[in-house]
C-alpha positions as CSV (number, residue, x, y, z in Angstrom):
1,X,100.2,65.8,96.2
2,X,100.2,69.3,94.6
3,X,96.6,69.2,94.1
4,X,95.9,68.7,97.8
5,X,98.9,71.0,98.8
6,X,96.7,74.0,96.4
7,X,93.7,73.6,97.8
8,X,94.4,73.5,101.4
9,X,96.5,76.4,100.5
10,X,93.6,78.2,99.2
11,X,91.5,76.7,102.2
12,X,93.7,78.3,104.7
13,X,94.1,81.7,102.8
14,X,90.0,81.3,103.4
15,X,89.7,82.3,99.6
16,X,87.8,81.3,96.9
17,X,88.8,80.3,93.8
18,X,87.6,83.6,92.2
19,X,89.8,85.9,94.6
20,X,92.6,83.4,93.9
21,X,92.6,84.5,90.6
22,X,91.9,88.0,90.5
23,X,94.9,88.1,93.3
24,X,97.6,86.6,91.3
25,X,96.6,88.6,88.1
26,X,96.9,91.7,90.0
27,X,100.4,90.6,91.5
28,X,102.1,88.3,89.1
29,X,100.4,89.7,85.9
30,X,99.3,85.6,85.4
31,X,95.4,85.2,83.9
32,X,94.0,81.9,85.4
33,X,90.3,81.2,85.1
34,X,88.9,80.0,88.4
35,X,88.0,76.8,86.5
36,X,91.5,76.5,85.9
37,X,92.2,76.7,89.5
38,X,89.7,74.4,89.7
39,X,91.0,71.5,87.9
40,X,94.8,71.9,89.5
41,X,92.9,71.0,92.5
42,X,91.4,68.4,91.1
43,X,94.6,66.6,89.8
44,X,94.6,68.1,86.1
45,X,98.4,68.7,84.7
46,X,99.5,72.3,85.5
47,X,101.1,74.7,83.2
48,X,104.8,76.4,84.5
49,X,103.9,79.7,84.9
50,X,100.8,78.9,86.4
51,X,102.5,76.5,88.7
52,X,105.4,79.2,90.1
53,X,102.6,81.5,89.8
54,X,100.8,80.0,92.4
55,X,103.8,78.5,94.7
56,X,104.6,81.8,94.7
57,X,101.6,83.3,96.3
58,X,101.1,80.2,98.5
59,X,104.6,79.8,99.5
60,X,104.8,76.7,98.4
61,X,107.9,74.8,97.9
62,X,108.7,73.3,94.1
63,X,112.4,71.4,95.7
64,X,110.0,67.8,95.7
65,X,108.4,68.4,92.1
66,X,111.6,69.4,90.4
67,X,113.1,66.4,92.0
68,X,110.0,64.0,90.6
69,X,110.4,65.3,87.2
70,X,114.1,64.8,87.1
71,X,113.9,61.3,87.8
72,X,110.5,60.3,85.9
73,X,111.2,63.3,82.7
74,X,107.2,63.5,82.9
75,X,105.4,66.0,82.4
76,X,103.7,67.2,86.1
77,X,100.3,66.5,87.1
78,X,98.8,67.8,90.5
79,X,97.6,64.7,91.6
């Protein structure tokens, strides 16, 4: 699920919520709250820029998600 896939992400990256967030402001111009964060990892429904935001900067692939919406039409949730 994304919301495991982000926070092992962030795990491996050994960085906390708060550098997640000041490091995606400063290179995708994106304004997350590290509560924001937060909840994504904890299976909350995820915005799209916030979303490619942060595939982007984990290099994580969205191939699986866009094929989950397609067939179900609803909106995403991390978990």
């Amino acid at each position: 699920m994304l919301a495991d896939d982000l926070k092992r992400a962030r795990q491996q990256k050994e960085l906390t919520l708060t550098a997640v967030s000041q490091q995606v402001d400063a290179r995708y111009h994106v304004r997350m709250a590290p509560s924001m964060l937060s909840r994504y990892e904890h299976g909350y429904s995820i915005s799209i820029n916030h979303l490619f935001a942060l595939a982007a900067f984990y290099q994580l692939r969205l191939d699986p998600l866009v094929q989950e919406f397609a067939k179900t039409g609803q909106r995403y949730l991390t978990r």
